[in-house]
C-alpha positions in Angstrom: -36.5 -3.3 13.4 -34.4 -6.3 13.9 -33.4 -5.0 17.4 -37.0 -4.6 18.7 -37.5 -8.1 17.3 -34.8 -9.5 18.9 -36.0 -7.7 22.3 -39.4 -8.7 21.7 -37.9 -12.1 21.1 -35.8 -12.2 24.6 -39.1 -11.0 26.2 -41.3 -13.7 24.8 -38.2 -16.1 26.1 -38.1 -14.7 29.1 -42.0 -14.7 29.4 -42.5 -17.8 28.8 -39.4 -19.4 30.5 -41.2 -17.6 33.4 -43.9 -19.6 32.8 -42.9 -23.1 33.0 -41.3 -22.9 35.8 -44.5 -22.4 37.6 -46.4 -24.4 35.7 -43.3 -27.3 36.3 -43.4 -26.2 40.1 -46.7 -26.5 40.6 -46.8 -30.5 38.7 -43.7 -31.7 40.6 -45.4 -31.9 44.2 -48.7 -33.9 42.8 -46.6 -36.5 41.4 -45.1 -37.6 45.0 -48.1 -38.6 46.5 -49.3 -40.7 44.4 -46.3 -43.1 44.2 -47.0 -42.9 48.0 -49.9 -44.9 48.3 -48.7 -47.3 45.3 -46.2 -48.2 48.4 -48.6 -48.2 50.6 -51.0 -50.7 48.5 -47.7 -52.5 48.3 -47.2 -52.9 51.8 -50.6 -53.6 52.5 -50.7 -56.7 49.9 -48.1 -58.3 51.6 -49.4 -57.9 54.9 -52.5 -60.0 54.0 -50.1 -62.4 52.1 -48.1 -63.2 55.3 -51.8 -63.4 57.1 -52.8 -66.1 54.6 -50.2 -68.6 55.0 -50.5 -68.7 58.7 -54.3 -69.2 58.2 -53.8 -72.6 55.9 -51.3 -73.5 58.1 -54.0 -73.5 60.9 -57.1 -75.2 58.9 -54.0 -78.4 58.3 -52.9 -78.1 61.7 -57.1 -79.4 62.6 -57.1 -82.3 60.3 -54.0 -84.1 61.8 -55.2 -84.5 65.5 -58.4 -85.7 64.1 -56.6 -87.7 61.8 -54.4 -89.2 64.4 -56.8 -89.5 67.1 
């Protein structure tokens, strides 16, 4: 008895051990992508950033010749 319970045992390990690898395999590649487009979003904020400053620089730029003139 104890050695079909120990067999039993090493299949259920082995079973199962079976399993989460799959399982594991199958989770790993979903997980890249999304940090992906977090980086992208990231890259994108700072594109508009860099955009702004150039824009207010522009609006203060139109004061001062009226301003001087």
């Amino acid at each position: 008895l104890s050695l079909t319970h120990s067999t039993w045992q090493i299949h259920f390990t082995y079973f199962s051990f079976s399993q989460p690898p799959t399982s594991s395999f199958n989770r790993p590649p979903p997980p890249p992508p999304p940090p992906q487009p977090t980086l992208s979003a990231s890259t994108t904020a700072p594109s508009p950033i860099t955009s702004q400053p150039p824009q207010p620089s522009q609006p203060f730029s139109n004061p001062k010749p009226p301003s001087t003139a």
